[in-house]
Each structure stands twice: as C-alpha cells, then as structure tokens.
VMD Tcl script that builds the backbone (N, CA, C; Angstrom):
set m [mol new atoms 147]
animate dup $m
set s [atomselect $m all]
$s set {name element resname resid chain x y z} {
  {N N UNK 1 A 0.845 -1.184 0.000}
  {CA C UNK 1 A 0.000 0.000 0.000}
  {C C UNK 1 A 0.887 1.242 0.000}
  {N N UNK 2 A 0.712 1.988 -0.891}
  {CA C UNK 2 A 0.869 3.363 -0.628}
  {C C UNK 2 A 1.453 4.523 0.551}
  {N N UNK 3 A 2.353 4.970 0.805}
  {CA C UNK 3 A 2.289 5.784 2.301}
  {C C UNK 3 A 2.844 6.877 2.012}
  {N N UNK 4 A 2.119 7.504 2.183}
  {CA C UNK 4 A 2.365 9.299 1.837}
  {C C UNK 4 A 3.220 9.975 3.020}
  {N N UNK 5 A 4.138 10.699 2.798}
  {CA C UNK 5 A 5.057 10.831 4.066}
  {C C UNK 5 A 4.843 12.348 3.590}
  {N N UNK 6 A 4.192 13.231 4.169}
  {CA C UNK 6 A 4.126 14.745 3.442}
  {C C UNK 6 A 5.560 15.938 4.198}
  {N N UNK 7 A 5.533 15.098 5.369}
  {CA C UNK 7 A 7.204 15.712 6.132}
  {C C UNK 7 A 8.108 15.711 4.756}
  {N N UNK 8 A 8.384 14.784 3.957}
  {CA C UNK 8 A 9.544 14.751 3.349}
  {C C UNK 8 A 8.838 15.937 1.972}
  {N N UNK 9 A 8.337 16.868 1.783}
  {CA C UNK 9 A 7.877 17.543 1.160}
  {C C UNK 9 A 8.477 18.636 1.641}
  {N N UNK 10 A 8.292 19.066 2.988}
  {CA C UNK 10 A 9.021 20.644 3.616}
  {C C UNK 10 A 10.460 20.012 3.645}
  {N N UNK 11 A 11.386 18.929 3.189}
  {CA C UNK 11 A 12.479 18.768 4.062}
  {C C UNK 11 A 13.655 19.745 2.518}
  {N N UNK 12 A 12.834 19.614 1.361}
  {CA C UNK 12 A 13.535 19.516 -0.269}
  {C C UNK 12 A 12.697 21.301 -0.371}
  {N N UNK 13 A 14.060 22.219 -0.390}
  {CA C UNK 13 A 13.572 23.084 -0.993}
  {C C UNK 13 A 13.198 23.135 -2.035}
  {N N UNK 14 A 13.245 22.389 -3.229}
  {CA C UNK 14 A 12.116 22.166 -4.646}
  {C C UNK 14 A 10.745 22.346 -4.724}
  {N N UNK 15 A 10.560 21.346 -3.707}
  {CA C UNK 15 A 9.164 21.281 -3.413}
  {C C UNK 15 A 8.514 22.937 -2.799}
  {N N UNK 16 A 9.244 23.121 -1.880}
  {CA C UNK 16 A 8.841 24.264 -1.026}
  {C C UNK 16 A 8.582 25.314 -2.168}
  {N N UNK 17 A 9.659 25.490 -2.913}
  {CA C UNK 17 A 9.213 26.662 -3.742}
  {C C UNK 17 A 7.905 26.376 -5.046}
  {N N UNK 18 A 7.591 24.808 -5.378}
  {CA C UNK 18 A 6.102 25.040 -6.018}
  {C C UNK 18 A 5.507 25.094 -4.931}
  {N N UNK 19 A 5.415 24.744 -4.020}
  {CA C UNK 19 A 4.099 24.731 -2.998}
  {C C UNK 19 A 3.758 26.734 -3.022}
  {N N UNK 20 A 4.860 27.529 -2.529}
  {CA C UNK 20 A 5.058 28.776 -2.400}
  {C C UNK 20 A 4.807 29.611 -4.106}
  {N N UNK 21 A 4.333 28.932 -4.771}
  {CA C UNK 21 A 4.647 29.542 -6.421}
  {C C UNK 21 A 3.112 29.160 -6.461}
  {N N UNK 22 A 2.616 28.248 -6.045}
  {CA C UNK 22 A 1.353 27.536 -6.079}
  {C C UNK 22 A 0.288 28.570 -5.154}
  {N N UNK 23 A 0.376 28.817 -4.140}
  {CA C UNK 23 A 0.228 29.659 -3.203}
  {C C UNK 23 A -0.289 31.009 -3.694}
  {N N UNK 24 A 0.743 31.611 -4.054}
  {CA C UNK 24 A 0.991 32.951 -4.637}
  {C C UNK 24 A 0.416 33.444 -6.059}
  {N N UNK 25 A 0.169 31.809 -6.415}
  {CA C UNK 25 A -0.387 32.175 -8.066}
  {C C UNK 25 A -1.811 32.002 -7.670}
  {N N UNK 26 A -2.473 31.107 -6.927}
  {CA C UNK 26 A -3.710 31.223 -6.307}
  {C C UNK 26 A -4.256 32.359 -5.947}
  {N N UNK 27 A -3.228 33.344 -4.626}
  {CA C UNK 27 A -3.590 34.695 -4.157}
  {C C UNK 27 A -3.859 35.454 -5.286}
  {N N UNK 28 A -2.951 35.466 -6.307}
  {CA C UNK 28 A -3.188 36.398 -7.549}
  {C C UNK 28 A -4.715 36.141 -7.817}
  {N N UNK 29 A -4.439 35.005 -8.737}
  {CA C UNK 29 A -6.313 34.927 -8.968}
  {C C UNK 29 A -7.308 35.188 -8.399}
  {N N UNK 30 A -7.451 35.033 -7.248}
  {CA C UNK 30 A -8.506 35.226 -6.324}
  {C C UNK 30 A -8.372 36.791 -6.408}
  {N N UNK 31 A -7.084 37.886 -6.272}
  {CA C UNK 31 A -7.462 39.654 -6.580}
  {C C UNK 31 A -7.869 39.859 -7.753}
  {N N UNK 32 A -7.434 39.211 -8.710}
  {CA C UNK 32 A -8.005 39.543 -10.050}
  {C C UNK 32 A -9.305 38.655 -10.054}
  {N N UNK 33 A -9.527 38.027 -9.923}
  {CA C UNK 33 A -11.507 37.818 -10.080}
  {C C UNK 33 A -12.057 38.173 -9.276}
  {N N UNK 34 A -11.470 38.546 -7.628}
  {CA C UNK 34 A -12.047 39.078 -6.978}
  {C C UNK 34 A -12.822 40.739 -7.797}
  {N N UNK 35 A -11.440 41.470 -8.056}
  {CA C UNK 35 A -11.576 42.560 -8.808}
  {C C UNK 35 A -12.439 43.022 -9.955}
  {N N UNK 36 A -12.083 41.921 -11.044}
  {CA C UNK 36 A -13.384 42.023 -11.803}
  {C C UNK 36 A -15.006 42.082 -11.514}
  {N N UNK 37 A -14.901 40.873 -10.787}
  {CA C UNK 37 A -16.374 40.404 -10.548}
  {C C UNK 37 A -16.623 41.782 -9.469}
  {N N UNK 38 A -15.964 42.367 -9.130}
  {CA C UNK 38 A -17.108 44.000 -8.198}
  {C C UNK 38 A -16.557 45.042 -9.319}
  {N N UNK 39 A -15.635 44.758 -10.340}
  {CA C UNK 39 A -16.501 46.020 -11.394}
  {C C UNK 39 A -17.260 45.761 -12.318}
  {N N UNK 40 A -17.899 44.320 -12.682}
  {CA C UNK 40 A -18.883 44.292 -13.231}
  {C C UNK 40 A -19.552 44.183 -12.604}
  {N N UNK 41 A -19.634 43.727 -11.368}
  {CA C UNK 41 A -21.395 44.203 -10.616}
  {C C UNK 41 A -21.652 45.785 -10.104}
  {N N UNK 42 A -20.891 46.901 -10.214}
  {CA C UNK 42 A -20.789 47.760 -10.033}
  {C C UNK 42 A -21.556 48.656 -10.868}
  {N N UNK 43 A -20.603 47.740 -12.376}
  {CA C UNK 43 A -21.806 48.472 -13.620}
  {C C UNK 43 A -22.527 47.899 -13.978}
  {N N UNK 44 A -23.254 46.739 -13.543}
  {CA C UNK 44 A -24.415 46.395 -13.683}
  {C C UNK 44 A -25.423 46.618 -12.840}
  {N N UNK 45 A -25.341 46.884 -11.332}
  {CA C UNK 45 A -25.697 48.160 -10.797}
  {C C UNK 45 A -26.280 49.108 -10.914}
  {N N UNK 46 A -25.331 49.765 -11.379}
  {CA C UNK 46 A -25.302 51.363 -11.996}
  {C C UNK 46 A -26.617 51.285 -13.155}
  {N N UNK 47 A -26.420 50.333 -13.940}
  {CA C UNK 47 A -26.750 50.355 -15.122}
  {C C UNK 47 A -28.802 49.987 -15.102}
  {N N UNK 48 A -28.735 49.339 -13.856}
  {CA C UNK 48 A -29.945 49.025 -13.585}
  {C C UNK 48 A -30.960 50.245 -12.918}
  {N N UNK 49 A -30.319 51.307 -12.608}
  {CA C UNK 49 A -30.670 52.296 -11.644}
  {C C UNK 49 A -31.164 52.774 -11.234}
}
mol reanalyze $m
mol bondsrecalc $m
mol representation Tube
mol addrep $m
C-alpha cells in the first residue's frame, strides 16, 4: 500500500518553492476575479438604476 510521508515535502527546498509559487499564483487569482467580478457588478448596478 501506498504511504504518503508529506514531512519529506518541507524537508527539499524544490518542493517548497512550487508549494510557495502555487500559493501565490492562487492569491493572484482570487485579486483579479475578486476585482473584476465587483466592477462588473458595479456596472451592472449602476446600469440598472
């Protein structure tokens, strides 16, 4: 069977830096659709008025 040891993941800075690249590219997305999605409801909003 299978045994996932996720310790040996933080031990290899390789890993650390996709986990941290992974992370960071997530945060991005989430400001940019965050961002969009309240200026199009802003002007759709507006637009309804």
């Amino acid at each position: 069977m299978f045994e996932f040891r996720f310790f040996e993941i933080w031990r290899s800075r390789e890993y650390i830096d996709v986990l941290l690249n992974g992370i960071f590219t997530s945060f991005r997305l989430t400001v940019v659709g965050s961002a969009i999605g309240f200026a199009f409801g802003v002007v759709r909003a507006l637009a309804q008025g």
